[in-house]
C-alpha positions in Angstrom: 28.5 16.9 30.0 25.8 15.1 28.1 24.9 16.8 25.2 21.3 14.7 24.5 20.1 16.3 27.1 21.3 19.9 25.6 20.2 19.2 21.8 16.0 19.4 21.7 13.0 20.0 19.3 13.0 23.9 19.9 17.0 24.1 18.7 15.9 22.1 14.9 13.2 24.7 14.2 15.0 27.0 12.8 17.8 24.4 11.0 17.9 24.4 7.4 19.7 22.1 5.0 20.4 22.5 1.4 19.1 19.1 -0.7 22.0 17.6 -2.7 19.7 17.7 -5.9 17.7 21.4 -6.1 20.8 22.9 -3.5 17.9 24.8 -2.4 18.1 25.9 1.6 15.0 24.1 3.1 13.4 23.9 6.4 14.9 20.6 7.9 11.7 19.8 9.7 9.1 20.6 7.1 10.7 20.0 3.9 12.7 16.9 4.7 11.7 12.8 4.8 12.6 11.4 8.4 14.8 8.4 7.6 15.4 6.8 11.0 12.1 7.1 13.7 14.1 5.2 16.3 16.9 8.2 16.3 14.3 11.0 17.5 14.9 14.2 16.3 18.0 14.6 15.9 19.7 16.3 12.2 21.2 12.8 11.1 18.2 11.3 11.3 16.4 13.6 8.1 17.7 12.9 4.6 19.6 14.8 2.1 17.0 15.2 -0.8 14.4 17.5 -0.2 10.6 15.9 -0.5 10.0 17.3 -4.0 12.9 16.1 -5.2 12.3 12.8 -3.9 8.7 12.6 -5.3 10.0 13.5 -8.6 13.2 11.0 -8.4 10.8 8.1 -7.8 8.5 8.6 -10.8 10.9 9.3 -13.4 12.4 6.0 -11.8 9.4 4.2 -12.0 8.3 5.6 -15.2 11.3 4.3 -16.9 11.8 1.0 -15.6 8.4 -0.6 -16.2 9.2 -4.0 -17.1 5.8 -5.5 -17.4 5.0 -3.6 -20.3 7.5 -5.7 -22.5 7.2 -8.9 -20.7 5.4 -11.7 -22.8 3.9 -14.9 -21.8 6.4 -17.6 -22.6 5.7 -20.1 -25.4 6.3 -23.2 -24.2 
């Protein structure tokens, strides 16, 4: 019994997952970053975060951790 060949693209339509941040129930295909191409379609291949919450992750990230805005040229 080979279960790849049971599991396809019309079955993940209607999945949802709820992201580990909003714990909002999302669409899995829609609302979710593919993480591994190689892996197909598959549900362990989409992340855990939901795409808004990963957009607004990385720029409060990268908002606070700007280190060029301190750095000076050293006097040697």
């Amino acid at each position: 019994m080979d279960l790849n060949k049971q599991i396809e693209l019309e079955h993940l339509l209607f999945v949802e997952r709820q992201c580990r941040s909003c714990k909002k129930f999302k669409n899995l295909l829609s609302d979710f970053y593919l993480t591994r191409k190689n892996r197909g379609s598959y549900p362990s291949a989409y992340s855990y975060e939901c795409k808004d919450c990963t957009i607004q992750r990385i720029t409060v990230n990268r908002l606070e951790n700007k280190i060029f805005d301190k750095w000076e040229y050293p006097d040697w």
